[in-house]
VOKE-543523 format. One record per atom (N, C-alpha, C): residue in one letter; x, y, z. Coordinates in pm, whole numbers, padded with zeros to 5 digits, always signed. Atoms other than C-alpha are relative to their C-alpha. Layout:
<sites>
AXYZ ...
</sites>
This chain:
<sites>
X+00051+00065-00121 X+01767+07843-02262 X-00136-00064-00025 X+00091+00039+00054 X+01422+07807-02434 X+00010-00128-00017 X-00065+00116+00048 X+01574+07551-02604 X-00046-00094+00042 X-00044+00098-00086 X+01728+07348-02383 X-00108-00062+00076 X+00107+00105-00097 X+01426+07307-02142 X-00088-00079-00091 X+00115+00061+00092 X+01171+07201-02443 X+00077-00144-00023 X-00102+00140-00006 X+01433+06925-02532 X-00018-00045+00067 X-00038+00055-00125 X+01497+06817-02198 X-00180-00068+00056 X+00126+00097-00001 X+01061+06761-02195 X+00038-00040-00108 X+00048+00137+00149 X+01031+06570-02538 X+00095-00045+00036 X-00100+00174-00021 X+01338+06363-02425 X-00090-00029+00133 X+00101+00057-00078 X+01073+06299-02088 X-00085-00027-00059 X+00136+00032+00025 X+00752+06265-02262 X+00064-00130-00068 X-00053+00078+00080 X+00975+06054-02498 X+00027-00150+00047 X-00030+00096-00101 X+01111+05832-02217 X-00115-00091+00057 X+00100+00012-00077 X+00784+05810-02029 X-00049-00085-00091 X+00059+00091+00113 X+00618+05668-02353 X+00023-00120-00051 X-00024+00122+00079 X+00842+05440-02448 X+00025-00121+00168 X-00015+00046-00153 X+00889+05307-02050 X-00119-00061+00003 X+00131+00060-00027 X+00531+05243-02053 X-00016-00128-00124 X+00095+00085+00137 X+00459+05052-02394 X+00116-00100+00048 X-00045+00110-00051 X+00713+04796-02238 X-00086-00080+00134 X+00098+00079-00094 X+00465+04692-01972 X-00184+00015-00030 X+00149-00052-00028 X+00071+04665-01964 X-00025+00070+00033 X+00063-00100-00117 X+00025+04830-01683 X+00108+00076+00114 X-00038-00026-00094 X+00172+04984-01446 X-00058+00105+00155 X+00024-00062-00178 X+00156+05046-01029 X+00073+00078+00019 X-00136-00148-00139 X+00313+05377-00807 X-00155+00002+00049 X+00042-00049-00129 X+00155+05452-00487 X+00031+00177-00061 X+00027-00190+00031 X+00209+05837-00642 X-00078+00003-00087 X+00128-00025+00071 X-00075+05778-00886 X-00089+00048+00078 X+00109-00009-00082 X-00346+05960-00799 X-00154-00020-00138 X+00110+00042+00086 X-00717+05900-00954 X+00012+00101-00127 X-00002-00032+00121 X-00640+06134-01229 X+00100-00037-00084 X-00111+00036+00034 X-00377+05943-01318 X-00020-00155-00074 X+00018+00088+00004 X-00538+05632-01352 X-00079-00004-00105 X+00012+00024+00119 X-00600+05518-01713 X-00018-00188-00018 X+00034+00179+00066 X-00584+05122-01930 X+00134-00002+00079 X-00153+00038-00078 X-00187+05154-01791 X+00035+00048+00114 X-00035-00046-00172 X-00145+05312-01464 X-00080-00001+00064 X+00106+00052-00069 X-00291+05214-01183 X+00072+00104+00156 X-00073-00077-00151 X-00231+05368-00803 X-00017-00174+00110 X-00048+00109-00084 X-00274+05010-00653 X+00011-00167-00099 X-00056+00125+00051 X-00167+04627-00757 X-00149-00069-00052 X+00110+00103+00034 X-00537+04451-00764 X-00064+00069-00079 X+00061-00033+00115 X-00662+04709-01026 X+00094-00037-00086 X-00080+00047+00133 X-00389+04604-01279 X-00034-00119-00018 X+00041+00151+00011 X-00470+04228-01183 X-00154+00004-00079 X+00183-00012+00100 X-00875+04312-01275 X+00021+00056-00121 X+00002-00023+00182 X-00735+04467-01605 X+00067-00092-00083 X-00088+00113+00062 X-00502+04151-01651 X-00121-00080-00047 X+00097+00062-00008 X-00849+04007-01601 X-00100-00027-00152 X+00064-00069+00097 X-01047+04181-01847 X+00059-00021-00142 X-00028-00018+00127 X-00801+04215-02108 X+00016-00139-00062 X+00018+00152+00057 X-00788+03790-02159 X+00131+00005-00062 X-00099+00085+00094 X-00461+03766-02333 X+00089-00073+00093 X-00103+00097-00041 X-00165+03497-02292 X+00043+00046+00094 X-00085-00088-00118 X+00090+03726-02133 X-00041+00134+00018 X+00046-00129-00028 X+00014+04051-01921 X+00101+00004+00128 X-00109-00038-00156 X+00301+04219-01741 X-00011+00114+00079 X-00006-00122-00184 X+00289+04464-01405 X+00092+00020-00014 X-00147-00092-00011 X+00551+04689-01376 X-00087+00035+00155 X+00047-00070-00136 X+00538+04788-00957 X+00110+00086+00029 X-00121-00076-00050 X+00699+05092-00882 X+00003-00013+00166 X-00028+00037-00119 X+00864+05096-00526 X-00108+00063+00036 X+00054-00076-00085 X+00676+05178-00257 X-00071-00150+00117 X+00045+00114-00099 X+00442+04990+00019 X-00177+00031-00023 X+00107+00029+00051 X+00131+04807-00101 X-00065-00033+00114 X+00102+00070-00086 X-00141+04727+00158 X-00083-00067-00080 X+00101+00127+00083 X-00306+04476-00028 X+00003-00131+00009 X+00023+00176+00013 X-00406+04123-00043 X-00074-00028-00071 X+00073+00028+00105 X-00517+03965-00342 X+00057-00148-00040 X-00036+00147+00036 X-00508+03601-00571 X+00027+00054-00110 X+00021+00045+00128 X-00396+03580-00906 X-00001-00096-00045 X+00017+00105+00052 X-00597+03402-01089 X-00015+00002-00172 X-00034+00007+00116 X-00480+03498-01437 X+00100-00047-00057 X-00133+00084+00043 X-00251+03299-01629 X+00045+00065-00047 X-00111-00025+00128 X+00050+03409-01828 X+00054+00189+00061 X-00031-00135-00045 X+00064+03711-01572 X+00152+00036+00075 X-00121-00024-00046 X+00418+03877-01486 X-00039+00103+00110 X+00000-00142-00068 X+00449+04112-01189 X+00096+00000+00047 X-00155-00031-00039 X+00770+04254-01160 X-00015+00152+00090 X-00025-00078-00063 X+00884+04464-00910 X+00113+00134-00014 X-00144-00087+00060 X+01119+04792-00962 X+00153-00002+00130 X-00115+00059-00100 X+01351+04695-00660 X-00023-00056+00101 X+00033+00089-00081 X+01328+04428-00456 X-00031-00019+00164 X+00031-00093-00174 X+01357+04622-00097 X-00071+00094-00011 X+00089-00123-00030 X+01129+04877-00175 X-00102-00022-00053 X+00115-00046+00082 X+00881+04781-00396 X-00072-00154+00105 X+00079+00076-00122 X+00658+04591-00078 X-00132-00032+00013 X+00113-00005-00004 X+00356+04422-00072 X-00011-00058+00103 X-00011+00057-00170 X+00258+04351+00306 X-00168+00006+00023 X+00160+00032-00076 X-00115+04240+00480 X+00006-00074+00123 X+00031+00026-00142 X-00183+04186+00861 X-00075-00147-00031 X+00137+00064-00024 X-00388+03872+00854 X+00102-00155+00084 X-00063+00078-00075 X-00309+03568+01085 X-00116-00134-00043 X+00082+00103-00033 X-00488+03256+01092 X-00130+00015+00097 X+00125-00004-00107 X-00718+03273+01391 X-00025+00147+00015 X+00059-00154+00027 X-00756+03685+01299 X-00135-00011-00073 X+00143-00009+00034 X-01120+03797+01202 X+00007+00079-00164 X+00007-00045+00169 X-01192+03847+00808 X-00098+00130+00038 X+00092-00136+00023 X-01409+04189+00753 X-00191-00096-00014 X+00158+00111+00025 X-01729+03878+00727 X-00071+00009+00142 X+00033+00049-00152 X-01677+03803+01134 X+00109-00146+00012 X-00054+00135-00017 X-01531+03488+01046 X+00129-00045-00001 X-00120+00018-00047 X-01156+03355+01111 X+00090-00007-00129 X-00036-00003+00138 X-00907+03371+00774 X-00005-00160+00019 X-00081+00172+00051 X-00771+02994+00845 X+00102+00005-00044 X-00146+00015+00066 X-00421+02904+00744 X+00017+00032-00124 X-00009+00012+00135 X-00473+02882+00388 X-00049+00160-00027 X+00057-00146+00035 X-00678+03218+00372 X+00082+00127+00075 X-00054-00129-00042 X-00420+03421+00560 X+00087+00073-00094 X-00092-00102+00080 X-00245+03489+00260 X+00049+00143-00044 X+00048-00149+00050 X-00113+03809+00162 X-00011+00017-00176 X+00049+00022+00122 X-00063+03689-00207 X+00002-00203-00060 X+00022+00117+00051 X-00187+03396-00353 X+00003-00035-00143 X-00040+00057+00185 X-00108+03218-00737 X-00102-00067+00005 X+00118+00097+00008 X-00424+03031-00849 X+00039-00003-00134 X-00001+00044+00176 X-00306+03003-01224 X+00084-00042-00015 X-00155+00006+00062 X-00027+02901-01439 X+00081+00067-00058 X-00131-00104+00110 X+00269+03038-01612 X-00017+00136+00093 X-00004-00177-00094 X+00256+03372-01327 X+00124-00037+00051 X-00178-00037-00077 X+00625+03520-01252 X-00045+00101+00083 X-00051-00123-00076 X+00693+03729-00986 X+00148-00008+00000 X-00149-00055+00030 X+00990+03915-00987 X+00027+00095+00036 X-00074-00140-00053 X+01221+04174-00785 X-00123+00083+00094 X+00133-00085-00120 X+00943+04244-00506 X+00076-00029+00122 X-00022+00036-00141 X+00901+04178-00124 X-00143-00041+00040 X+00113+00042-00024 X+00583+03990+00021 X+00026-00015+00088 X-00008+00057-00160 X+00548+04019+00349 X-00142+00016+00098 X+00085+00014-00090 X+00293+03897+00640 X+00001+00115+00097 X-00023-00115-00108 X+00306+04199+00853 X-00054-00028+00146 X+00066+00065-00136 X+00112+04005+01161 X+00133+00034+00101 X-00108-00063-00116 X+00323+04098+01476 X+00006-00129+00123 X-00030+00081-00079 X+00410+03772+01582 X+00069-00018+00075 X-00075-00017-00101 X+00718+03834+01806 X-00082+00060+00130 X+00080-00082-00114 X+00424+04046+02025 X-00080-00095+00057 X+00102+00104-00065 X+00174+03767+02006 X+00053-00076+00083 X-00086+00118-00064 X+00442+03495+02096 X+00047+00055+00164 X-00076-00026-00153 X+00569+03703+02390 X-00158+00010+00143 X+00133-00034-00067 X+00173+03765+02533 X-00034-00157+00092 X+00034+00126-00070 X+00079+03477+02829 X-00123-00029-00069 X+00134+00108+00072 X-00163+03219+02758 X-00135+00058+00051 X+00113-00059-00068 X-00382+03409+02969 X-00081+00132-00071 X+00033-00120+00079 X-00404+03728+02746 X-00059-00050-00085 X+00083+00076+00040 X-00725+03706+02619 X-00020+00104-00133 X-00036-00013+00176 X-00602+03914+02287 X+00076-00044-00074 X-00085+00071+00103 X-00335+03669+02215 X-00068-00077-00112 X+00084+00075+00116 X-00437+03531+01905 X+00103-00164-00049 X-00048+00119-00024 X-00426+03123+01924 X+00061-00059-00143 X-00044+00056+00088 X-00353+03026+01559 X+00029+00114-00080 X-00072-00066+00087 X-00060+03218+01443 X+00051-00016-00126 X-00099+00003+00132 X+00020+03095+01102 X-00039+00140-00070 X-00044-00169+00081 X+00072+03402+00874 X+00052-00033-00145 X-00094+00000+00125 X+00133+03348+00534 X+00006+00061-00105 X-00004-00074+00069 X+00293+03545+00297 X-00030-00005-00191 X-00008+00012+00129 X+00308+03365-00034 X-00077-00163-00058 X+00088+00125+00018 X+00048+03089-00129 X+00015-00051-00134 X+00057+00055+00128 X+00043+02887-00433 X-00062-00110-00011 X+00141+00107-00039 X-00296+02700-00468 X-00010-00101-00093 X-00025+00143+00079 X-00332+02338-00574 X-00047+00042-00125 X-00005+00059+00108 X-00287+02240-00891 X+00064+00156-00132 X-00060-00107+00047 X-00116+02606-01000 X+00142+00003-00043 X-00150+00058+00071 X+00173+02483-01250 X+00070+00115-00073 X-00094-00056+00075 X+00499+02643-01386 X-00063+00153+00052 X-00001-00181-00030 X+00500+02969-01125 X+00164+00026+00052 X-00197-00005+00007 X+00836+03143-01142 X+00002+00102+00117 X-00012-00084-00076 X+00942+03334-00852 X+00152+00037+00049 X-00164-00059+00030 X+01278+03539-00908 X-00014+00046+00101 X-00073-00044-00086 X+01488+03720-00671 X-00178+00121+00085 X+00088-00017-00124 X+01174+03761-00400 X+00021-00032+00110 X+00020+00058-00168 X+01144+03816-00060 X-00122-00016+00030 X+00170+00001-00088 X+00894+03636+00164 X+00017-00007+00114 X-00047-00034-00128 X+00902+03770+00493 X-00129-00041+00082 X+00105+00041-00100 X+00703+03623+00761 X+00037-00063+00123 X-00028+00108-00138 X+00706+03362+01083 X-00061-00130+00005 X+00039+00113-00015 X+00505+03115+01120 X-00096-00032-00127 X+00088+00084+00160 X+00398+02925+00761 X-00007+00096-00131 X-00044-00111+00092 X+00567+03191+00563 X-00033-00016-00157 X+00005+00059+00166 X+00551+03002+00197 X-00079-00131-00014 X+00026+00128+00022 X+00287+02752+00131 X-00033-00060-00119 X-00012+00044+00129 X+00294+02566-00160 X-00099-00156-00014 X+00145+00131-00047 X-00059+02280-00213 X+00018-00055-00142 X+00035+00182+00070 X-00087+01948-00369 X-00006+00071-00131 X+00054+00023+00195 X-00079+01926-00759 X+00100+00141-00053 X-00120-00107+00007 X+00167+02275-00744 X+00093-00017-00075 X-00121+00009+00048 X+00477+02335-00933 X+00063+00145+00001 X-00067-00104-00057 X+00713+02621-00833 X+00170+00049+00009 X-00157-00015+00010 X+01072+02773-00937 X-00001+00127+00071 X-00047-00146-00093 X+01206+02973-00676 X+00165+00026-00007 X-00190-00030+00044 X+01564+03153-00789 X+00002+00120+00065 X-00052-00173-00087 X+01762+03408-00591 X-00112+00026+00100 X+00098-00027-00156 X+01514+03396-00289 X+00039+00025+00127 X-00038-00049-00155 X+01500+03549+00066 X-00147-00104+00071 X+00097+00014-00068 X+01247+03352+00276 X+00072-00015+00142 X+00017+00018-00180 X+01198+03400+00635 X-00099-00003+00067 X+00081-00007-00082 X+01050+03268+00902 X+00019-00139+00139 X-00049+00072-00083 X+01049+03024+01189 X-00109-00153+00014 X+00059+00149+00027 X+00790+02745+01248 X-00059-00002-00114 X+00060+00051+00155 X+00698+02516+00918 X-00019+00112-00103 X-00014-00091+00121 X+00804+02810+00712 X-00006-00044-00119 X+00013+00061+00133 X+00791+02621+00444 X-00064-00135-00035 X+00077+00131-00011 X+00542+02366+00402 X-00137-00018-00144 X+00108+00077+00104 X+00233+02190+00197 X+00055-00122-00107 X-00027+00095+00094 X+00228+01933-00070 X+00052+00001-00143 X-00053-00078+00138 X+00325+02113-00407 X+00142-00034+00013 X-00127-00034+00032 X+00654+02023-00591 X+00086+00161+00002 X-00079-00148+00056 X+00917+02344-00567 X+00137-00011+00037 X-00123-00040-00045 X+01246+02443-00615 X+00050+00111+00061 X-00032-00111-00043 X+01445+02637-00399 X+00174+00015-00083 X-00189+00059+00078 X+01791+02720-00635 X+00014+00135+00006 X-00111-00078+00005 X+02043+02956-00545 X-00091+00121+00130 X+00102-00046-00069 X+01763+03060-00215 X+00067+00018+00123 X-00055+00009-00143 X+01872+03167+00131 X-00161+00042+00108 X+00065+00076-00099 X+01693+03039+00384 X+00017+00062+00156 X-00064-00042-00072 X+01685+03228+00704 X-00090-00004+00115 X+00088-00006-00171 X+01535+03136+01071 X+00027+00088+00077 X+00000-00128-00113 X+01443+03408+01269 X-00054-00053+00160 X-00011+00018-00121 X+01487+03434+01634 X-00129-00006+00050 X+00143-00012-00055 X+01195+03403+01893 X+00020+00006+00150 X-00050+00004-00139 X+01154+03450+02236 X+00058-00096+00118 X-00061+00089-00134 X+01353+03270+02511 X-00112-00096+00046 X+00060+00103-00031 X+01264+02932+02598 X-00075-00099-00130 X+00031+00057+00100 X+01158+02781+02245 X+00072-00056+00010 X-00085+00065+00058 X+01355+02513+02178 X-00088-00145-00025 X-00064-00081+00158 X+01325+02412+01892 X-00060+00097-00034 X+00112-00111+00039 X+01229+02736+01789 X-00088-00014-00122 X+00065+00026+00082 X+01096+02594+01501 X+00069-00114-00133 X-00039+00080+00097 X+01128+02400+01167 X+00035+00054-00108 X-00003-00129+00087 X+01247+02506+00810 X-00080-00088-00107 X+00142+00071+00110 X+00976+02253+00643 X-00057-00103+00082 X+00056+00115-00048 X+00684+02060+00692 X-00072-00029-00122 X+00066+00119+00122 X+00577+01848+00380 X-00077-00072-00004 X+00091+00081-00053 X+00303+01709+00328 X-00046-00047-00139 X-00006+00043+00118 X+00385+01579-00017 X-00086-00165-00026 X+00064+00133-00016 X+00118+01269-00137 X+00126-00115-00037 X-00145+00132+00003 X+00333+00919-00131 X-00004-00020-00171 X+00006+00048+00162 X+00239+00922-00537 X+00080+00128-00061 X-00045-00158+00047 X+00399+01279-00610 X+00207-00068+00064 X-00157+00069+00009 X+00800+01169-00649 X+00082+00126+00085 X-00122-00090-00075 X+00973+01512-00526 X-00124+00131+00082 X+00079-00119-00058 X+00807+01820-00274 X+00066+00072+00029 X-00079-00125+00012 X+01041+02077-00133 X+00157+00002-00028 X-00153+00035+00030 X+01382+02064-00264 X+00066+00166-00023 X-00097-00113+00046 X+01661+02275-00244 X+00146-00043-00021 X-00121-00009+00070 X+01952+02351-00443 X+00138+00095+00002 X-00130-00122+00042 X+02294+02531-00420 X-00117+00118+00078 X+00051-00116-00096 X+02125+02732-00119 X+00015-00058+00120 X-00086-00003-00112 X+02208+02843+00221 X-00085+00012+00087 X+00035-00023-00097 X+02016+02784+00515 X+00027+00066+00153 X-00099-00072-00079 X+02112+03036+00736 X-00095+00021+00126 X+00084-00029-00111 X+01965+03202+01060 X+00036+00133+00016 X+00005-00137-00066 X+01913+03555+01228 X+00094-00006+00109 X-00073-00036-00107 X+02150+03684+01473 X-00050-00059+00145 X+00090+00035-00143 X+02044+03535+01836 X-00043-00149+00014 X+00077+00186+00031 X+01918+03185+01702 X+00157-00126+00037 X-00095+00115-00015 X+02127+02901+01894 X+00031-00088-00081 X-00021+00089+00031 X+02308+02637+01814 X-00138-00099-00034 X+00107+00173-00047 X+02072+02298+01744 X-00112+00059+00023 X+00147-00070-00033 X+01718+02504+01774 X-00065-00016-00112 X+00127-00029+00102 X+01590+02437+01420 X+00007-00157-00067 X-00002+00123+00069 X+01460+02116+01251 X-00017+00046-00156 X+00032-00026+00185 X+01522+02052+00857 X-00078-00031-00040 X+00149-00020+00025 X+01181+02003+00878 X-00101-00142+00097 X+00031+00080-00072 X+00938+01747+01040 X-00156-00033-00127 X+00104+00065+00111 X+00647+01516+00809 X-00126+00068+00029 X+00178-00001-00046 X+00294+01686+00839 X-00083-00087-00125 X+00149+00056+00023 X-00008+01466+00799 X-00096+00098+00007 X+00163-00122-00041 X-00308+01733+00750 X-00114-00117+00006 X+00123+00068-00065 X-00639+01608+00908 X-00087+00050-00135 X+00084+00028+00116 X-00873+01503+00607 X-00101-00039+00066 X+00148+00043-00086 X-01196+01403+00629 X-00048-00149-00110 X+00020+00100+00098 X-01266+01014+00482 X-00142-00088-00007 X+00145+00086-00052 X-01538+00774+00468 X-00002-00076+00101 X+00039+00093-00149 X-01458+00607+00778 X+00038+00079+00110 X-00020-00134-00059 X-01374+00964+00951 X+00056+00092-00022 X-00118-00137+00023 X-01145+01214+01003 X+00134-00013+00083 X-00121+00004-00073 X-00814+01204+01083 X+00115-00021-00117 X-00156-00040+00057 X-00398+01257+00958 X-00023-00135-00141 X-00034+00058+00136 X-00356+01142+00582 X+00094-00068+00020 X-00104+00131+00010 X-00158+00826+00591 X+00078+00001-00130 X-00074+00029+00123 X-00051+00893+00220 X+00091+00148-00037 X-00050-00128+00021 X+00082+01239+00267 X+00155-00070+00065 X-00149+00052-00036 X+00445+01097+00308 X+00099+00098-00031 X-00068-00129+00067 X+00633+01468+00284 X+00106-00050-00023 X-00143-00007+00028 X+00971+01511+00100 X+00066+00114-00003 X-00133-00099-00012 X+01250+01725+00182 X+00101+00007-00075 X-00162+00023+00017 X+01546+01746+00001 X+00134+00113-00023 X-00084-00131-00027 X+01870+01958+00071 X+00095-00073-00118 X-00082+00056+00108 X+02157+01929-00219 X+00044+00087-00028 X-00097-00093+00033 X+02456+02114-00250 X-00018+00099+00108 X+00039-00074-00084 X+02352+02321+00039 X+00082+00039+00069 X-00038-00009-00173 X+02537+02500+00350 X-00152+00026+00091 X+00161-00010-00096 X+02302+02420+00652 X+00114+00072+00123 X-00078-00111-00122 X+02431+02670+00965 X-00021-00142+00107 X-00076+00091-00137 X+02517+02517+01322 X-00150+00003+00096 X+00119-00013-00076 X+02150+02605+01399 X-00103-00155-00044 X+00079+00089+00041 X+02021+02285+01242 X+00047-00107+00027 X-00046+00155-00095 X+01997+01966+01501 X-00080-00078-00095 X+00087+00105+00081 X+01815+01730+01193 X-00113+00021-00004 X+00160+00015+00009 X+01490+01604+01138 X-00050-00023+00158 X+00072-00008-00154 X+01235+01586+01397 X-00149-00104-00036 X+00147+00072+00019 X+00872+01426+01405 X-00084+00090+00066 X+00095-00076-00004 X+00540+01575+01407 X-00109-00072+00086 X+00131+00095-00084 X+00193+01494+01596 X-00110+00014-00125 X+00164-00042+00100 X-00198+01429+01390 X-00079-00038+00070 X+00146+00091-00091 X-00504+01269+01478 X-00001-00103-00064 X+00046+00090+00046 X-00637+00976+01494 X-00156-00034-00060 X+00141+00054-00031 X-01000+00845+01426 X-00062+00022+00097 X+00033-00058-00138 X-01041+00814+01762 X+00042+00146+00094 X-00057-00173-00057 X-00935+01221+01826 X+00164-00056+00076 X-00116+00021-00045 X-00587+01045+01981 X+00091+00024-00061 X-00150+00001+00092 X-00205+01167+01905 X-00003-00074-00040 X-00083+00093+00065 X-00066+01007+01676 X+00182+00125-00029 X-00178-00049+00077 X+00333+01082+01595 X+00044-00080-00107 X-00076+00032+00159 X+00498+01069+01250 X+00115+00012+00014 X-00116+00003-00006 X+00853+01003+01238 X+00063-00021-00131 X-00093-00068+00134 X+01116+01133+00964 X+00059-00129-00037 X-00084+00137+00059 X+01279+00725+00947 X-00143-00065-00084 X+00125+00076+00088 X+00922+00609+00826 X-00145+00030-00069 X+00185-00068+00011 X+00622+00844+00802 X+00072+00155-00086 X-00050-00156+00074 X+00852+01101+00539 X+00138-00013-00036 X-00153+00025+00048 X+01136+01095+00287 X+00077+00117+00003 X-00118-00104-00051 X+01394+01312+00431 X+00113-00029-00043 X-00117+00105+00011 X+01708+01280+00275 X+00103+00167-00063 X-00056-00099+00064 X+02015+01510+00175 X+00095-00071-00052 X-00077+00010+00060 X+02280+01525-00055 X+00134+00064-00046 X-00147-00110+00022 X+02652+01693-00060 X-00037+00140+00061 X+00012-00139-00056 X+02560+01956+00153 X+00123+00021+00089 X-00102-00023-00011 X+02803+02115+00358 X+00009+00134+00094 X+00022-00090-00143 X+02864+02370+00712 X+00000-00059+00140 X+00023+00030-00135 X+02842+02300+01036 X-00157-00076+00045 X+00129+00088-00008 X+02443+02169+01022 X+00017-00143-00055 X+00036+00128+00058 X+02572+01920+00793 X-00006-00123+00066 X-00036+00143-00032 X+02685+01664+01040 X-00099-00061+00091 X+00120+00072-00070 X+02335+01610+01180 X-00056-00051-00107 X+00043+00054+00087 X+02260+01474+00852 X+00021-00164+00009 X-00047+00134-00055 X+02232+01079+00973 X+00034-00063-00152 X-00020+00097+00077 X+02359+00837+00746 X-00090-00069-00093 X+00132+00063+00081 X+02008+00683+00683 X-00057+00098-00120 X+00064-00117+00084 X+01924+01058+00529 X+00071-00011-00100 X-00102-00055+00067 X+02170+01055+00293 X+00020-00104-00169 X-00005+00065+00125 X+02109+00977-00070 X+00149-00045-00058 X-00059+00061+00029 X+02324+00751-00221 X+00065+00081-00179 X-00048-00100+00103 X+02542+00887-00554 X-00065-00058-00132 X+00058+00006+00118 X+02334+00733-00809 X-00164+00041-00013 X+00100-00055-00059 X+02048+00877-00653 X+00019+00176-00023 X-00014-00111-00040 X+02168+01183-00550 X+00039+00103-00144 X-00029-00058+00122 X+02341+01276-00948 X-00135+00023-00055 X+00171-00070+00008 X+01975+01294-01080 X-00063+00127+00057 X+00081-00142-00102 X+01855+01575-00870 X+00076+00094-00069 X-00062-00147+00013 X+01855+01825-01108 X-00123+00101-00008 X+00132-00081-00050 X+01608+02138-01140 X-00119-00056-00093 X+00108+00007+00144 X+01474+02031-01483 X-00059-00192+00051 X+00114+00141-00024 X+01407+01649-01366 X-00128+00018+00128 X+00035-00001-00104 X+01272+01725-01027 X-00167+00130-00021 X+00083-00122+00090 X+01039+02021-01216 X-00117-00071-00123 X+00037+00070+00121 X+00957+01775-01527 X+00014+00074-00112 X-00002-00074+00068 X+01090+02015-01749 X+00082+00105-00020 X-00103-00080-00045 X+01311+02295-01834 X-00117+00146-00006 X+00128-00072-00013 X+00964+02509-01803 X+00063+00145+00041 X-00045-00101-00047 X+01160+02751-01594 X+00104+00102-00017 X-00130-00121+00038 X+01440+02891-01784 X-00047+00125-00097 
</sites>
């Protein structure tokens, strides 16, 4: 019996050893500070500060399951962070847009992230990123409730301009309003994806693919219509492709009507120029669906509002102010796909991941 148990450790210590020297580092939420060494960590942003430290090419995260309260950027290149199963191993942060930072001061759209990419060559892989903000509570609170909080975007998964070749495998990004934003000069392979959320869930100016991604609008309270969009692009008119998806299924949550969601609508963001401030005239977003099923919840494109100079609406419309266009898609959404949208077949054969990418960067 001796034996047997001594075996049974040196085949663990054995395991354990060789489990580890396959990753840098590794995260569990059951680390405790005596536990914590160059490779195990008890939370995610000390492995990132040792990705930091240690300067080489590639540095991979191993995350064991569990639920991360954290919010952090990486801004190390060549960094992997893989997850050990994709429903359990959770990284989630409260922060909203018009919510108060720990400073006093408001995050802003861009700063509500819960994780943000600022480098190149960073995979994620087999996680869950989610906004945890309790926007179904806010949304249901009158205009009068003077703790509703006015600028709900929430976003879960940021990648910041000019942050090329980031891979993001079978991830969820769970959120509501501005769930995945992806900025100018970007490049982004998203495979086997869950994103959710409901208005401009998917927006900014950054090229990305969505291939083999399901797409899923969540319900909202009675009386929305449209309850929202599933992109707003705000791709520059010199940048050739911005959110494209491939051989993926735009689906919806249980409850979500017919005709309640646009396949996205053009945003102009308010710049600031030498003859004022007001909606980027060259931000001409692109959409593109291809090979797709779109559900029975998707009545087309739509149009957006900006400013002018003079602080006055202006409206952008999807026939001239944004190249909206699909290709062989296919469901019950498809047949709001007008005619004008609808790339042509010497057009439409091109659209593949590696042209639309510039590269086969992502395999």
């Amino acid at each position: 019996m001796k034996t047997n148990i001594s075996s049974a450790l040196l085949l663990s210590l054995f395991c354990s050893f060789a489990y580890a020297e396959n990753y840098d580092a590794i995260v569990s939420p059951a680390f405790s500070s005596q536990d914590e060494s160059a490779h195990h960590y008890s939370k995610i942003t000390q492995a990132i500060a040792a990705a930091q430290a240690a300067g080489r090419e590639h540095y991979t995260i191993y995350v064991k399951d569990g639920v991360y309260n954290e919010k952090f950027e990486i801004k190390v290149p060549g960094v992997q962070l893989i997850g050990q199963d994709r429903d359990k191993t959770i990284i989630e942060y409260n922060s909203a847009s018009g919510m108060k930072r720990p400073d006093g001061k408001k995050w802003g759209t861009s700063g509500s992230y819960v994780l943000r990419v600022s480098a190149d060559n960073v995979t994620l892989k087999n996680l869950t990123v989610r906004n945890s903000f309790n926007y179904p509570a806010n949304d249901a609170k009158p205009q009068s409730d003077p703790t509703k909080i006015r600028s709900s975007q929430a976003v879960a998964l940021e990648v910041n301009k000019n942050a090329n070749h980031v891979k993001v495998e079978q991830v969820v990004m769970d959120g509501y309003q501005d769930t995945v934003l992806v900025k100018a000069g970007s490049t982004t392979y998203f495979k086997d994806c869950v994103v959710k959320g409901n208005v401009d869930f998917i927006f900014g100016g950054g090229t990305a693919v969505f291939d083999h991604c399901n797409v899923i609008a969540r319900n909202r309270a009675a009386g929305y219509i449209p309850m929202g969009y599933i992109t707003a692009p705000s791709t520059d008119v010199h940048t050739p492709y911005g959110l494209v998806f491939i051989n993926s299924r735009i689906e919806k949550e249980a409850g979500v009507p017919k005709d309640s969601y646009g396949l996205g609508r053009p945003w102009h963001p308010t710049r600031t120029f030498k003859d004022g401030r007001y909606a980027d005239p060259e931000a001409i977003g692109a959409t593109l669906y291809v090979n797709c099923y779109l559900g029975d919840h998707l009545f087309g494109w739509d149009k957006m509002s900006g400013w002018t100079k003079d602080h006055e609406v202006q409206w952008f419309y999807p026939d001239k102010d944004a190249r909206f266009f699909g290709y062989h898609n296919y469901g019950p959404g498809a047949k709001n796909m007008s005619d004008g949208h609808k790339l042509p077949d010497h057009q439409g054969k091109q659209i593949t991941i590696a042209h639309v990418l510039g590269g086969q960067w992502y395999k």
